[in-house]
C-alpha positions in Angstrom: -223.5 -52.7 27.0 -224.7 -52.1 30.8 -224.4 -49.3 32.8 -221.4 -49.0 35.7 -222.2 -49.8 39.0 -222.6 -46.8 41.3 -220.2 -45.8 43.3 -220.1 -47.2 47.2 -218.9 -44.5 48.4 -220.4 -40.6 48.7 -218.6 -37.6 48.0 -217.6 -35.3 50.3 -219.7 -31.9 50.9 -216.7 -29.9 49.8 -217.8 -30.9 46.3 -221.4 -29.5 46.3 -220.5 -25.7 48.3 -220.2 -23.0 46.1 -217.8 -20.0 46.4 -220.7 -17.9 47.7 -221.5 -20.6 50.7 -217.9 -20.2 51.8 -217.2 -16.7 51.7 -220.8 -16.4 53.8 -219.3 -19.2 56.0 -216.1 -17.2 56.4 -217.9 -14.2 56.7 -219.7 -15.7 60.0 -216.5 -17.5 61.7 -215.4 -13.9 61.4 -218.5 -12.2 63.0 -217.8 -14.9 66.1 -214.1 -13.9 66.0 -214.9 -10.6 66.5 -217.9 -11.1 68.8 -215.1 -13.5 71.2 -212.4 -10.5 71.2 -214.6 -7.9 72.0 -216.2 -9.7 74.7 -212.7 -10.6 76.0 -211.4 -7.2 75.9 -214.5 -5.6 77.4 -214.3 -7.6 80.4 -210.7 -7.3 80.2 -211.1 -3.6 81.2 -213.9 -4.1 83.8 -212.2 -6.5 85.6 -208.4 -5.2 85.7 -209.3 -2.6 88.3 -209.1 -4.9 90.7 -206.1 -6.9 90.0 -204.1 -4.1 89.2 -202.1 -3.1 92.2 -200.9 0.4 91.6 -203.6 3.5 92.6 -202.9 5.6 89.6 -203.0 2.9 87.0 -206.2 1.4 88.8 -207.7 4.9 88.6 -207.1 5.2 85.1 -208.6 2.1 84.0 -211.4 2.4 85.9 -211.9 5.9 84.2 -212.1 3.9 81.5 -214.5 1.3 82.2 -217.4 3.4 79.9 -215.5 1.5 76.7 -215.1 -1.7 78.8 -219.0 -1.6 78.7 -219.4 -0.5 75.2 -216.8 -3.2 74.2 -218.8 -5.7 75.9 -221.8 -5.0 74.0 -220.5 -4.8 70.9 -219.1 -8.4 70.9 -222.2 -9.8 72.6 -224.1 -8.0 69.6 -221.7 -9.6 67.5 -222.3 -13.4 68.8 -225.9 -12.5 68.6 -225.5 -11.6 65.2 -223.4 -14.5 64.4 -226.1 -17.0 66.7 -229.1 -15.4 64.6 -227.3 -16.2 61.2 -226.5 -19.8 62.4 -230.5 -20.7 63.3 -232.1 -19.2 60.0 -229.7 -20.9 57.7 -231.1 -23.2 55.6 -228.3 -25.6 55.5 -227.8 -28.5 58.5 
């Protein structure tokens, strides 16, 4: 009795990641997520000022533009974060 012929076609990656591979990979799109909204909302506060048309409400948002800054960092510390996990993975 001979052996079946292999199969012709591979199997998908799905079949070879572990739970642990896709919680970290979860774990990371969520880093960027965060990094991305952040960023937006940092910006979001240092640029309003200037589109905002009322003096009182400018004033007050750009009173505020010390957590404009502080949001911007965080979420480009995030998308570092994320960008550093990315290159020293040892998957393709």
């Amino acid at each position: 009795m001979s052996l079946p012929k292999p199969p012709k076609r591979r199997p998908s990656k799905a079949i070879y990641s572990t739970p642990a591979d896709t919680a970290q990979r979860k774990a990371n799109n969520e880093l960027l997520l965060k990094g991305i909204l952040c960023s937006l909302i940092g910006l979001g506060v240092l640029i309003s000022p200037y589109f905002i048309t009322s003096p009182g409400m400018q004033g007050i948002v750009a009173n505020a533009s010390l957590v404009g800054w502080f949001a911007l960092v965080l979420g480009l510390a995030f998308i570092g974060v994320y960008a550093r996990r990315r290159m020293t993975s040892n998957k393709p």
